[in-house]
C-alpha positions as CSV (number, residue, x, y, z in Angstrom):
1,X,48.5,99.2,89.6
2,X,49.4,102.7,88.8
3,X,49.6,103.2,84.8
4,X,51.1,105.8,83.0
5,X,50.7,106.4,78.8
6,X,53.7,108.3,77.3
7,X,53.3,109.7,74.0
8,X,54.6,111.8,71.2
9,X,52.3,112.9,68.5
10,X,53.2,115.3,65.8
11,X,49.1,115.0,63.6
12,X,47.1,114.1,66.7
13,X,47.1,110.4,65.6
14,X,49.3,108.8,68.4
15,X,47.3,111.2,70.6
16,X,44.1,110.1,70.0
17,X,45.2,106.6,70.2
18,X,46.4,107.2,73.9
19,X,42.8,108.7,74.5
20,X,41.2,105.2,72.9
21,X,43.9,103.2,75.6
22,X,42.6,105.3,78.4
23,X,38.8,105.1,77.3
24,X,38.5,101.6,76.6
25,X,40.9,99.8,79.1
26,X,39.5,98.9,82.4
27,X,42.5,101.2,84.2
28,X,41.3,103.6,86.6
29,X,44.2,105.3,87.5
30,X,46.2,105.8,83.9
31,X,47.6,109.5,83.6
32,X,48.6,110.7,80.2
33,X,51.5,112.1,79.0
34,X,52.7,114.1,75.9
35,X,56.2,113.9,75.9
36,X,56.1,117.3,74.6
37,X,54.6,118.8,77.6
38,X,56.6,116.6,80.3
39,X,60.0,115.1,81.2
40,X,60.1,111.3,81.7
41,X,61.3,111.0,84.9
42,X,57.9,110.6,86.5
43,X,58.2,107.6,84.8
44,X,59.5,106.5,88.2
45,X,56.3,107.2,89.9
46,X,54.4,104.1,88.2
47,X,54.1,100.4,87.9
48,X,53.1,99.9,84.2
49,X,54.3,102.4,81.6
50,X,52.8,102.4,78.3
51,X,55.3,104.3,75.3
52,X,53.1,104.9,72.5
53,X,55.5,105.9,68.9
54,X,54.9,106.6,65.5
55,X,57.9,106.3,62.9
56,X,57.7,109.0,60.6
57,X,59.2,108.8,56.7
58,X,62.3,106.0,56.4
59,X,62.4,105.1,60.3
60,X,62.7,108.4,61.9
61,X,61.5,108.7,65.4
62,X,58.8,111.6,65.9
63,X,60.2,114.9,67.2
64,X,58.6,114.9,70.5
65,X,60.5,111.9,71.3
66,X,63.4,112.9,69.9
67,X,63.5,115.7,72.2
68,X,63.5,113.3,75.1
69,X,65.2,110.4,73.6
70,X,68.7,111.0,75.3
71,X,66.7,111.3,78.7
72,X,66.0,108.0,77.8
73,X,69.4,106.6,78.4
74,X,69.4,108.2,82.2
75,X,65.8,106.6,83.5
76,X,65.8,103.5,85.6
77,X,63.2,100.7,84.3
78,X,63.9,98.4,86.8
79,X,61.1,96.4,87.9
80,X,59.0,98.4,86.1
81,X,56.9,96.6,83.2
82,X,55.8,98.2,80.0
83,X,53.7,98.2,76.5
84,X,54.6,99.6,73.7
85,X,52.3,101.0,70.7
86,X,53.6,101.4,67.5
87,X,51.6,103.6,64.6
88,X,53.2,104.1,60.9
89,X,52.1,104.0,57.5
90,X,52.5,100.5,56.4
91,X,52.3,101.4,53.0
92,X,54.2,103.8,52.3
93,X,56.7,102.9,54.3
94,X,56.2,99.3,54.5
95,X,60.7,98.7,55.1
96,X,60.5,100.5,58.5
97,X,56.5,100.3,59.9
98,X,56.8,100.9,63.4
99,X,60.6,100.6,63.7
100,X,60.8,104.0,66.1
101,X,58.8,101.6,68.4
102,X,61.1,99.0,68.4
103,X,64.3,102.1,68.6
104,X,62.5,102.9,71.6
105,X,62.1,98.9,73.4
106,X,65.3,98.4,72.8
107,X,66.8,101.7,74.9
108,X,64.1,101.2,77.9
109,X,65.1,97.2,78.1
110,X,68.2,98.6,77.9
111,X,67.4,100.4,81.0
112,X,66.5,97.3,83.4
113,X,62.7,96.7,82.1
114,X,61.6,94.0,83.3
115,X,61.1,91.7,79.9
């Protein structure tokens, strides 16, 4: 199954979490992604995508996705299936933990993911 790991990472947190997923998973063939660096339409190239999110402050989705988070809404998910990772400071910000990870379920499923 071809894999791919989107993420967005603004202190190298999120990014060093997708290097974790890739090291200790038993996937083979899992490319990475900063969302950054790429558009999300090679999204369509794979059979399992993996979105990994922090929320930043009061619910705020991270910059680099917010650059592509109107792509978003133009991707097709269907019969694609997905993860998600969620990272946030729990307490400081225990009211929204991880809610940019749920923002971003909900537009994908949105999309045609296959739940």
């Amino acid at each position: 199954m071809k894999t791919a790991l989107f993420y967005g990472t603004t202190t190298g947190n999120t990014g060093d979490i997708a290097d974790k997923v890739k090291a200790e998973w038993d996937i083979s063939d899992i490319d990475l992604f900063d969302v950054a660096d790429t558009t999300l339409d090679s999204a369509s190239h794979y059979d399992l995508l993996i979105f990994a999110i922090p929320t930043w402050d009061y619910g705020e989705v991270q910059e680099d996705w917010l650059d592509v988070w109107e792509e978003v809404d133009q991707l097709n998910f269907e019969g694609k299936q997905a993860a998600f990772i969620g990272l946030g400071d729990q307490y400081g910000y225990p009211e929204w933990f991880v809610d940019a990870m749920g923002m971003l379920h909900d537009k994908i499923v949105n999309r045609g993911l296959k739940s």
